[in-house]
Every structure is written in structure tokens, then in C-alpha cells.
N, C-alpha and C positions, 0 to 999 in steps of 0.2 A: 907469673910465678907467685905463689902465694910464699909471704916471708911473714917475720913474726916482730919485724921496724920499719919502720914509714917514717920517711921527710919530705913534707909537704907543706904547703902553703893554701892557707884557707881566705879566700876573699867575700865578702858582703856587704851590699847595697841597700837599707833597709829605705822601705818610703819616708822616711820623717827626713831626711834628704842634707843628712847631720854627715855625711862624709862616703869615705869607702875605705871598712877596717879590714884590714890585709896582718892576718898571723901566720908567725912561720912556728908550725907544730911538729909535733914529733908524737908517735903511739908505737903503743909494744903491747901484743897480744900473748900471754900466757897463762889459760885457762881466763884470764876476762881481760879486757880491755885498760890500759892506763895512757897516759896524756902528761906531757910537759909543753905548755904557751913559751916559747925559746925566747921572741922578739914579737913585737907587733907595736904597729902605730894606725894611727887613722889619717886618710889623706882628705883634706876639707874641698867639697864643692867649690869653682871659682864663681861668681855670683849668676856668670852665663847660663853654665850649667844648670843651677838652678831654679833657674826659668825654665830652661829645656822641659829638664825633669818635671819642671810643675805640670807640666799643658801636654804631658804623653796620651790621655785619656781622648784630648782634641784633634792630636794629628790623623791624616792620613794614611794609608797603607801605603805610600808613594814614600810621604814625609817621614814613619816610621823605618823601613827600610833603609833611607839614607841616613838617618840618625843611629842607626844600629851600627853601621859599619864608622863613622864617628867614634861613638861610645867605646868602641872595642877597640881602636886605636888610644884612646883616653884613659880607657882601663889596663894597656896594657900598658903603656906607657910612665903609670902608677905601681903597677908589681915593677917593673923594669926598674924604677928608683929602688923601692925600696930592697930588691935582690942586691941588686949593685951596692947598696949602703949599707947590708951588712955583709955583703960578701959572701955568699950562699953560694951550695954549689950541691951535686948529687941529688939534685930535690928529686920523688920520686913523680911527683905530679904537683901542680896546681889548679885547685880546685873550687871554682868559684861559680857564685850562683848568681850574677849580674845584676840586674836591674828592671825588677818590673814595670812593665810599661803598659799591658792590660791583664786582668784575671777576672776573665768571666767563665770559672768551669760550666758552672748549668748551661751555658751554653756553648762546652764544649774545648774554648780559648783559654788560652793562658801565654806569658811573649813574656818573655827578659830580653832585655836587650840587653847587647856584649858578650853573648855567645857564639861567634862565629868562630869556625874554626883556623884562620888568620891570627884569634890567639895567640894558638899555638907556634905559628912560623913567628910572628912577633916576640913572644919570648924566648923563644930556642927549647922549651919544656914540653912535656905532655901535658896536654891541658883536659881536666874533668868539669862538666859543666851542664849548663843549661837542664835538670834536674825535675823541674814540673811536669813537662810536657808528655814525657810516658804514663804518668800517673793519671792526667786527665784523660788521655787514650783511651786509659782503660777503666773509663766513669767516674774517677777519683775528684778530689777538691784541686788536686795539688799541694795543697796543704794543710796544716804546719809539716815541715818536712825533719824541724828538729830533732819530735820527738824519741825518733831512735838513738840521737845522742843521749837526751837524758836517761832515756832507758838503758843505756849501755856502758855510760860515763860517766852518771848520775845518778846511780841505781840507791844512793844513803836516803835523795830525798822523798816524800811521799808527797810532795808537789812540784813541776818545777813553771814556775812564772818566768816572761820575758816581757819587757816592758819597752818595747821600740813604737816604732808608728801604730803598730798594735799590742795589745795584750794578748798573747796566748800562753796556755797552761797547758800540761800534761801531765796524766797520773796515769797509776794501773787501777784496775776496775778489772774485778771480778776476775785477775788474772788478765789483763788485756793491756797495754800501754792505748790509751784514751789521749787526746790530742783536737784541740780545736781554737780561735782566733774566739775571745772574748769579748773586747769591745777596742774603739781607738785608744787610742795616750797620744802620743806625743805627734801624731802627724794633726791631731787637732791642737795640742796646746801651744806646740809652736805657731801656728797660722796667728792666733789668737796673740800671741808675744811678739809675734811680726810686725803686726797692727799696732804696738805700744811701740815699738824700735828697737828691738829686741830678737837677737837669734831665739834667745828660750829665757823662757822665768827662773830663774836661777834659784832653783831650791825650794821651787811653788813660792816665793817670798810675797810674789803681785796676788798670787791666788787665795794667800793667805789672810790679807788683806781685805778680801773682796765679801761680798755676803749671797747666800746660795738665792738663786730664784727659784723658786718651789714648783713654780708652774713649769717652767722649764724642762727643771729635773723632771718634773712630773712623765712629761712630756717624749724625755730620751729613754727613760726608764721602759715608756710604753712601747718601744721600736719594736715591729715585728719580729726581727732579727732576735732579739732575747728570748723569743720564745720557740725557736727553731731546735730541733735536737741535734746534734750533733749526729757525723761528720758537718761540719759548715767552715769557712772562711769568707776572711775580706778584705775588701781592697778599694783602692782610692776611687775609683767609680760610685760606691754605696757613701764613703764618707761626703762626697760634692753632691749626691742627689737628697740622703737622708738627712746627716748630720748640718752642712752648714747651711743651709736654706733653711733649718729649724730656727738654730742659734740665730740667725741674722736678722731672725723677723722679728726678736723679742727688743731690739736695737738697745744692748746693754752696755753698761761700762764694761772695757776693758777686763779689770779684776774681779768682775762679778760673772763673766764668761767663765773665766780659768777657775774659779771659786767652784760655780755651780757644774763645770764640765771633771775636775775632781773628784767633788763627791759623786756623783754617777760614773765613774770610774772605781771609787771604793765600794760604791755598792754593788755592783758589778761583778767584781772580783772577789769579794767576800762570800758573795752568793756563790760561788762556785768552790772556794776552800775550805767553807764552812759545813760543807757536806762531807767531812770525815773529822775529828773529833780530837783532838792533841795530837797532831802532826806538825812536822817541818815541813816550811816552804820556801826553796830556794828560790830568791828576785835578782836575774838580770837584767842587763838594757842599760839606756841612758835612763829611761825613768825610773830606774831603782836610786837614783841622785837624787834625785825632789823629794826633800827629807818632809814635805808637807803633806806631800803623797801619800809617803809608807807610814806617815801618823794617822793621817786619816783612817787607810787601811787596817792599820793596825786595833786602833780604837773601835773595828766591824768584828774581831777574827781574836777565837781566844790561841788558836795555832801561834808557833812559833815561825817569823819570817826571818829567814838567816840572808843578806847580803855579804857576799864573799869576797875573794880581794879584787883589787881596780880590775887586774886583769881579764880576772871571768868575766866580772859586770859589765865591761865593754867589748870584750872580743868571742862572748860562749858561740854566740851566732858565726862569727868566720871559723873562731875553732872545731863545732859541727859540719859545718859545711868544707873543711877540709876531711874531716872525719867521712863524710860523706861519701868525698872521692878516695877514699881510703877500701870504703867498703866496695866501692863500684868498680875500683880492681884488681878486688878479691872476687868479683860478680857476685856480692851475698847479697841478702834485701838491705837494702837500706830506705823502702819506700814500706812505711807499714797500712794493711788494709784497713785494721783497725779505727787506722786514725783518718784515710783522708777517702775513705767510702769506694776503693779502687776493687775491682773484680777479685785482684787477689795481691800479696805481700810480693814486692821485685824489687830487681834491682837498677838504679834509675840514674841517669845521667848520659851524655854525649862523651867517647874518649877520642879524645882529637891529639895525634903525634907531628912533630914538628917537620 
């Protein structure tokens, strides 16, 4: 039945392997779209976990199925907390996009794990989920999958950035919501912060530190991938074949890694904001925190970059993807063609009842 209030629960699992942020949202459609984040926290990897999660690219199809039905016990048992602690009830769904564990579209694949429908019987909810795999079906990327939230919940900015294990951006063009993954952030700079002792650089402080290798840059700047058009995406397969095999052969300090993989992140991103001329640009993510970051950036881009309150910048990502399952049962599109190269606009996700 289509209604015009939704409570729901948005969960995400981004690669850079910084937790699982779980929002409990609420939306009201009348004439457009509006949004209040009610509660939300982020539940941190135990250190096992993220091991697991590193080496999904390695497993088997044996090892990945058993770790699936794992993960979705783990995941569910993380909404399960947080339902119960704040005492939620009427949800109309919970809507979560799990955990990537391969995304090879051109070849057809894309696998989150903790998508099973055992969700659903584990939290007693209807569960909306698993969200890539019709889109690649049907010739798509899979992703970004956000952008129809910015286009729809986000409509003030004329950019909107997401700065998680990768950068992606989404604008409209020529009337079209446009959507594509720009380069890594934080699934390389933590690797790099790891290697010091370090969850993350706090606030680029090591990076800032450090001094750019020119040849380097030179070097990431020239990745084929930069020169691809869009629809494209990416995923932790490209960053362990291109990215750190590059970086490791230059055998650098520490701070001159994070230094020089920075500014090839601002140049990056500047190259693609600076193709429209005194706009706003909303920065989510964890990387909208590295105040060293969005200076760098800032000093490429005469645009205005507006970082919002803690809330957005850490939960836009679970809050779309609640949004997501919002739209998938209303069955509107919530998967746009535009953006991730799919046959045509639908609407995408698994609805599994308990």
C-alpha cells in the first residue's frame, strides 16, 4: 500500500571497513520528499571481522557462502541491538545494503554479503535488501546506487560528494542525474594509517606532514580508469591490482604515502567539480573529517563545499539506503539508468518478510 510516512531503518557496510552505520529514519512524501535521521550510531568491526572482510576478494565460492550466512547472523544481530536500545517498534522495513564482497559488473558479478533472507526471520521485520544485483542483470554498474537520494533528498545541492572507501559524486547534466565512483579515499588511506598504528590519520595530521612524490602522483594520476567515461565503478579488486602494487614499489615513508595519495584525491575531485562554475558542494563520509583533505580540495575548486551536520556526514549513506527500501515498496525506480549504465530506470532490491 502506498502511504505518504515510512519508519524505517537504513543499514551500510562501506569498504573502508570503519563499522556498520545503522539509522533509524523516518520520510514523508507530499509533493517531494523530506527526511528526519531520528537515532543512529555505528556498530565498530571486532578486529576478526576485519580480517574476514579484508581477504573477501580471496575466498572461495565454498568460503564465501559460509561467511554469508555468518555475516547475516552478525548483521542482524547489530540491528537487533540497536532496535532493542532504542525501543523501536512499527518499523515499516529494514533496509540495508550489506557488504560487498565482489563487484566485477563488466563481468557481469556483483555479491554483498548479508543478504539473506534469514534477515528477516532474525529480526522479526520485513527486510529490504541486497539492491545491486538487478541492476547488473540488466548491464548496469551497480553503481553508485545513492544518487537518487541526492536527487531526491538533496535536490538544493549542484554536487553531492561522498567520501567513504571511495569518492563518488553526483550532479544533473543536461537534465539527467549523472553518478559515478571517482577515485579511492579512505579504503587507501587507512591501509596506509594501519602500517603507522593507526585506525585512520586523524584529520590528515600524518599527511600533512609528509611531502608529495611527484613521480608518484604522476603515476596514479595516469590510471586508466581516469580516463574512462562514465557510467564506471569500483571496487576493492582494482584498488589491490592498480593502487597498492603502484604505491608499494616506490617503498615511501609512511607520511609521504598519505601526502602524496591526498593530493591525487584533490586533484581528482577538483577535476570533476570544477566543470560547473559557482556551485555548491555537499561532502559526506568519514573523509569529509580530514580537515587536510577538504583544504587541499578546497585550495583546487573556486565552488563552495558545504559539510553538514555530524549526522548527514556519517549516516547519508544508511539514510539513502533506507530511502531506498522506502522506494522499493512503493516499486518506484529507485535504481537510475542514467547513472549506472542499466538497459533501463527500476526498481531494485530483494523484499523478504519474516
Amino acid at each position: 500500500m502506498i502511504k505518504n510516512y515510512y519508519n524505517v531503518i537504513g543499514v551500510m557496510s562501506g569498504t573502508s571497513l570503519d563499522g556498520i552505520d545503522i539509522a533509524h529514519c523516518s520520510f514523508t512524501h507530499d509533493h517531494q520528499w523530506n527526511f528526519e535521521i531520528l537515532q543512529a550510531e555505528t556498530y565498530d568491526y571486532p578486529s576478526a571481522w576485519v580480517e574476514k572482510l579484508k581477504n573477501l576478494v580471496t575466498m572461495s565460492e565454498a568460503e564465501l557462502l559460509h561467511l554469508d550466512e555468518e555475516y547475516t547472523r552478525f548483521l542482524g544481530s547489530a540491528i537487533q541491538q540497536f532496535i532493542s536500545k532504542h525501543k523501536l517498534s512499527k518499523l515499516d522495513a529494514v533496509c540495508s545494503h550489506g557488504h560487498t564482497a565482489l563487484h566485477q559488473p563488466q563481468s557481469g558479478l556483483t555479491y554483498q554479503i548479508g543478504n539473506l533472507a534469514q534477515l528477516a526471520t532474525i529480526l522479526n521485520e520485513t527486510v529490504v535488501c541486497d539492491f545491486r544485483v538487478a541492476d547488473v542483470a540488466l548491464g548496469g554498474q551497480g553503481a553508485p546506487l545513492v544518487p537518487i537520494g541526492d536527487q531526491l533528498l538533496f535536490p538544493q545541492y549542484d554536487f553531492c560528494l561522498n567520501f567513504g572507501g571511495f569518492a563518488n559524486i553526483s550532479s544533473e547534466i543536461n537534465g539527467r542525474r549523472i553518478a559515478y565512483d571517482v577515485c579511492p579515499v579512505n579504503i587507501v588511506l587507512n591501509l596506509y594509517a594501519n602500517k603507522l598504528g593507526l585506525d585512520y590519520d586523524d584529520g590528515g595530521k600524518i599527511a600533512a606532514s609528509g611531502t608529495i612524490h611527484q613521480v608518484l602522483l604522476n603515476q596514479l594520476n595516469a590510471l586508466s580508469f581516469y580516463k574512462t567515461p562514465y557510467p564506471k565503478s569500483l571496487g576493492l579488486e582494482w584498488v589491490k591490482t592498480e593502487i597498492f602494487p603502484l604505491i608499494d614499489s616506490f617503498a615511501l615513508e609512511g607520511s609521504d604515502v598519505l601526502r602524496t595519495f591526498i593530493e591525487h584525491i584533490a586533484i581528482q575531485i577538483s577535476q570533476e567539480i570544477n566543470s560547473k562554475i559557482d556551485v555548491s558542494v555537499l561532502a559526506t563520509g568519514g573523509g569529509a573529517f580530514n580537515t587536510f583533505l577538504m583544504a587541499c580540495l578546497s585550495d583546487k575548486t573556486q565552488n563552495v563545499i558545504i559539510i553538514p551536520d555530524k549526522l548527514i556526514v556519517n549516516y547519508k549513506e544508511a539514510l539513502i539506503f533506507a530511502f531506498l527500501g522506502v522506494l522499493r515498496l512503493r516499486n518506484e525506480n529507485n535504481c537510475l539508468s542514467s547513472v549506472t549504465g542499466a538497459k533501463m530506470d527500476h526498481s531494485s532490491g530483494q523484499i523478504y518478510y519474516p
